[in-house]
N, C-alpha and C positions, 0 to 999 in steps of 0.2 A: 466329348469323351475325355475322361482325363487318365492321363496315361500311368500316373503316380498309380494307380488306382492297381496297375497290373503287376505292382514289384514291391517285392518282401520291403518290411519294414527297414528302415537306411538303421543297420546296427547300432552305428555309435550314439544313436540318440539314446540308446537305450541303458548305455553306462553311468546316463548326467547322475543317479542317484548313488550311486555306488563312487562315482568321480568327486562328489560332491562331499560324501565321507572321508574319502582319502585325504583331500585337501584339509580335513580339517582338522590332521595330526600336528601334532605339535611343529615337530620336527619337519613338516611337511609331505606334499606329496612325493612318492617316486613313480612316475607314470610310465609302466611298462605294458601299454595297453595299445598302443595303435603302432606304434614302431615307428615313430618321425625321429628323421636322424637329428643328431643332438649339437655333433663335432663340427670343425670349423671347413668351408668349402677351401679348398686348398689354394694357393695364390695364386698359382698358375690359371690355376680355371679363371676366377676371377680376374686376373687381368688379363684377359681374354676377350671376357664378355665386357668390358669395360672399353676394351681398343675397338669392339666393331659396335659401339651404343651409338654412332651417327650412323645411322641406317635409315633413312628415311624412304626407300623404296618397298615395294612387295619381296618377301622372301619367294625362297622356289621350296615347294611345297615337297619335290624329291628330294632338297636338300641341295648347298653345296659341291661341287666337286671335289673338294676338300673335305667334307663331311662324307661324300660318300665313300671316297678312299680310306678313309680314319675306320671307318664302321670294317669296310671288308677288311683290314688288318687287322683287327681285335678280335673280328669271329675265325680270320685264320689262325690266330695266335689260340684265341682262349676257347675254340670251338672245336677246331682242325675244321675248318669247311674250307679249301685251299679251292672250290670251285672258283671257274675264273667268272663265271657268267651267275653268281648270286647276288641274287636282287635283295635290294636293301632301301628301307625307306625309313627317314626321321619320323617320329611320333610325340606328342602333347605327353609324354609320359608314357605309359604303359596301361594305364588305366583307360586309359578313351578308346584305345586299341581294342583293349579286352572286350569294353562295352558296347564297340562299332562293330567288332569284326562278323558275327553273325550279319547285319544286316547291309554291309558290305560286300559282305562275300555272295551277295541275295536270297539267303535264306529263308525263311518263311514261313506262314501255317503247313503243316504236314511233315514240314521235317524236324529231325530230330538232333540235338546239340548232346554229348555223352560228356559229364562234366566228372571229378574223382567224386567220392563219397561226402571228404569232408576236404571242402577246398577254399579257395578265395570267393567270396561272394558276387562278384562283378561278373562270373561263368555265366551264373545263371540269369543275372539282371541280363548279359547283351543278348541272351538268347530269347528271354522274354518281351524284348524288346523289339525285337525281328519278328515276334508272332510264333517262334519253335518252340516245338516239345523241349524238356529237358530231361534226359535220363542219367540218374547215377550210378555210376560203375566204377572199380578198378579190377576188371576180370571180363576176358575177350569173351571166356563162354558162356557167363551174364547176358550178353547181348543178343545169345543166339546167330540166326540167319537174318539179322534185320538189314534190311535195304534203305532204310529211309532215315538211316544216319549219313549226314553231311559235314558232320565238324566232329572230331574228338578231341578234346584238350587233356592234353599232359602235361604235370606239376613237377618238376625234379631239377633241386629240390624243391621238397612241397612248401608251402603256406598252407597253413597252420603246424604240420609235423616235424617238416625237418627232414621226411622221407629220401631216400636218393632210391630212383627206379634204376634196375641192370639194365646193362647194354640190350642185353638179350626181349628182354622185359618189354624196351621200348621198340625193337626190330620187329615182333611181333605183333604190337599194335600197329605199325607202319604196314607188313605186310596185309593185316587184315583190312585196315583203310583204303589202300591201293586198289585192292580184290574188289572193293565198293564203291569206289570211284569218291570216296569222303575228302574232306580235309585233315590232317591232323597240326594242331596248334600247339606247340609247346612254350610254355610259359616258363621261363630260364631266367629269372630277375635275379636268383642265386646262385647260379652255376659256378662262380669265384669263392664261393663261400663254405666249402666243404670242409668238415671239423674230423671227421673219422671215416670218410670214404669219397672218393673222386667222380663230381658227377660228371656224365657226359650229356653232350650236347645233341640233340636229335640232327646235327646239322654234322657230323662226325660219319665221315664214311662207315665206318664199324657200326652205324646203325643202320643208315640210309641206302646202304649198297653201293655207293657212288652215284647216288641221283638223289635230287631235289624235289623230284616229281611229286605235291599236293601237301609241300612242306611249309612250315612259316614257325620263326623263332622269334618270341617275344622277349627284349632286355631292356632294364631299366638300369639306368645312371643314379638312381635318388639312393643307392644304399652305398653302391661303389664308391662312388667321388661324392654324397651327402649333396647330390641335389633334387634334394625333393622338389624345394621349390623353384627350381629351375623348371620342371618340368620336361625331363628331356631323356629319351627313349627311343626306340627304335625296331624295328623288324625285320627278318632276314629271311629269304629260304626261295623259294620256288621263285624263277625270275617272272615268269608267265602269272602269277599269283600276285606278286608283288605288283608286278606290272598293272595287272585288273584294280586294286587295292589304290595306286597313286591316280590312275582315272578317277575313282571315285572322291575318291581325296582332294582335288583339284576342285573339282565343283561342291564339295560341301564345305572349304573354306577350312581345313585341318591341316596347317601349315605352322611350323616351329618356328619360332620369332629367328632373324635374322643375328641376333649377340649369341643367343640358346646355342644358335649352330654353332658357331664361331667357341664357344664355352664346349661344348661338345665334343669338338675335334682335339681339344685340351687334355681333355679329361681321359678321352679314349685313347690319347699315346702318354699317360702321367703312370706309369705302372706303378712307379716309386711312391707316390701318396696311395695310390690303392692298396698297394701291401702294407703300408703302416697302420690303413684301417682297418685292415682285416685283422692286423693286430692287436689293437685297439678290441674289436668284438669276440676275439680268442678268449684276450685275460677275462674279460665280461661276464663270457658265456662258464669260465671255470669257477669264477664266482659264485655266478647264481644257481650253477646245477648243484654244486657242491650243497651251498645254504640251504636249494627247495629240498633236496635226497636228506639231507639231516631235521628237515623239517618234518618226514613223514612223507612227504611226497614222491611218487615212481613217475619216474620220464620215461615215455618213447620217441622211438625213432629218434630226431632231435639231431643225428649225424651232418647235418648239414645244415646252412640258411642263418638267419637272424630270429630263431624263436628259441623257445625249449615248451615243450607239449607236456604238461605235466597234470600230476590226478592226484585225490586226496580218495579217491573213489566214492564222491559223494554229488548229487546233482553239482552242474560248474557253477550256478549263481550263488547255492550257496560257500562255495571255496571263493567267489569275488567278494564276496560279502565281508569272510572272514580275513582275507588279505587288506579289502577295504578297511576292516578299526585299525589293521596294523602302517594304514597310510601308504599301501602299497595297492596300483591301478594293475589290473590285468584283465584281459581280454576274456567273453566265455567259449567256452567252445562250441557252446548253439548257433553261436556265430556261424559255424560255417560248415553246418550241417548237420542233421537227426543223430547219425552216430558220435557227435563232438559230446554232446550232453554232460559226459561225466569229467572233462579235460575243461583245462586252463592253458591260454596261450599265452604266455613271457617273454616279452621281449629283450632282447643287449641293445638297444637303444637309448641310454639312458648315461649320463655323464660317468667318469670312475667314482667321483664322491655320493651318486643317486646311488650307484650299484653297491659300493660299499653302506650305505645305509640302507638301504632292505635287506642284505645279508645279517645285518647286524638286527632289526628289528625281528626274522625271521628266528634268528636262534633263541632270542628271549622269549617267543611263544613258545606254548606247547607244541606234542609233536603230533 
């Protein structure tokens, strides 16, 4: 049985031809297409992961003590989850999470994974992966009186949009999860990143009620403090949840290198380089809206996160296409889902002199 067999085509193979014209602008490429951070990882981090590189033991797969203290200060700071008993486990990134949790959590043939519309791709690979259905939805009364949903993932902010969901918004989905005994998974790898509204965190009494009950917050570090390649991320929420998740963990061998941690606990108390990066992807992001809106281009949503969602309102291969002769990579929105079709994903990833050259190429096209 080959398993490749059960999951959508892997995206980015599918830009090599369009990647391939970019590149071969003069001026060069400016790849604002997958979102790898650009900027430099900050010292501190680094000599961090440098002071604990003689590690020649097994890590702890929960992490640190140290690490775990680090983590529940950050989601009290930047979440408000001031519970004392929120479990919290290190993770390979956020992505292995995404693509594990379904069949971690034991989910299975018959049940049902409720992903957004147009979301991150890896929703529906971990669900298909685990043998669940997948249903897409942002609307409770979509769903009907279904019982045999077990996971809902919420995006805020989104990937690909930029969306921030209300309080209220997400209190409702929590309520109606509860009611079914489901999980709700919130994916929060943006929450620090909000441009023209403040998102909240599902792990925020004002959503939650004051209980954690069938909760889990997923974040990642690769945009915060620029380590992608570090690999280094994390989960938060239901202690009892979390708890079930590091069992599992343990035995499948899903343990964050021993320096990671150690880099980790850096990065998660460095607020100072965090806000300069965000400053860094502010001036970026006023750039490129500015250049795509004068190019003919309408953004939505976009309020939040490291993208801008924008439309030329014409199939998105052919908007990649036409960005492509101008040597500028961008993302389709097929990518990440039937309603993306007519959007382009943008990323502020990309150095201040990449981003000053795509603005610059964009206003010499037409509009």
């Amino acid at each position: 049985m080959r398993v490749s067999a059960t999951l959508p085509d892997f995206p980015w193979d599918l830009l090599e031809s369009a990647k391939a014209v970019a590149a071969g602008h003069p001026d060069g490429i400016v790849d604002l297409s997958i979102g790898t951070p650009v900027d430099a990882v900050p010292a501190a981090i680094r000599d961090a992961l440098t002071a604990a590189a003689d590690a020649p033991g097994y890590p702890l797969t929960a992490g640190t003590p140290e690490l775990r203290s680090a983590i529940r200060r950050w989601v009290a700071r930047a979440c408000g989850a001031t519970f004392e008993d929120v479990g919290v486990l290190p993770t390979i990134g956020s992505k292995e999470l995404v693509a594990g949790l379904p069949a971690q959590l034991g989910l299975g043939a018959g049940d049902v994974v409720v992903i957004p519309p147009v979301c991150y791709p890896t929703y529906e690979v971990g669900a298909r992966l685990a043998g669940a259905k997948v249903m897409r939805a942002d609307s409770l009364l979509s769903l009907g009186p279904a019982t045999d949903v077990k996971l809902i993932w919420v995006n805020s902010p989104a990937n690909p949009t930029g969306r921030v969901l209300p309080p209220a918004h997400l209190r409702k989905v929590v309520d109606w999860a509860r009611e079914r005994g489901a999980v709700v998974a919130s994916d929060e790898c943006y929450l620090t990143l909000g441009w023209e509204v403040e998102p909240t965190s599902i792990l925020s009494p004002s959503v939650n009620g004051g209980s954690l009950e069938g909760l889990l917050a997923v974040h990642s570090l690769s945009k915060r403090s620029n380590l992608a390649g570090y690999r280094a991320g994390f989960v938060a929420g239901d202690p009892a949840l979390v708890g079930e998740l590091l069992k599992v963990r343990k035995h499948a061998g899903l343990i964050v290198p021993d320096p990671v941690q150690a880099a980790m606990v850096a990065a998660l108390d460095d607020e100072a380089s965090a806000t300069e990066q965000r400053t860094r992807y502010a001036a970026r992001r006023g750039v490129l809206r500015e250049a795509l809106e004068k190019a003919g281009f309408a953004v939505s949503h976009s309020e939040a996160g490291l993208y801008l969602w924008a439309s030329r309102d014409e199939d998105c291969w052919s908007t990649v296409d036409r960005l492509a002769a101008l040597g500028i990579l961008v993302a389709p929105g097929a990518f990440y889902g039937p309603t993306g079709e007519r959007h382009v994903r943008v990323a502020l990833t990309a150095t201040d002199e990449r981003v000053a050259a795509a603005a610059a190429r964009l206003s010499s096209a037409d509009g």
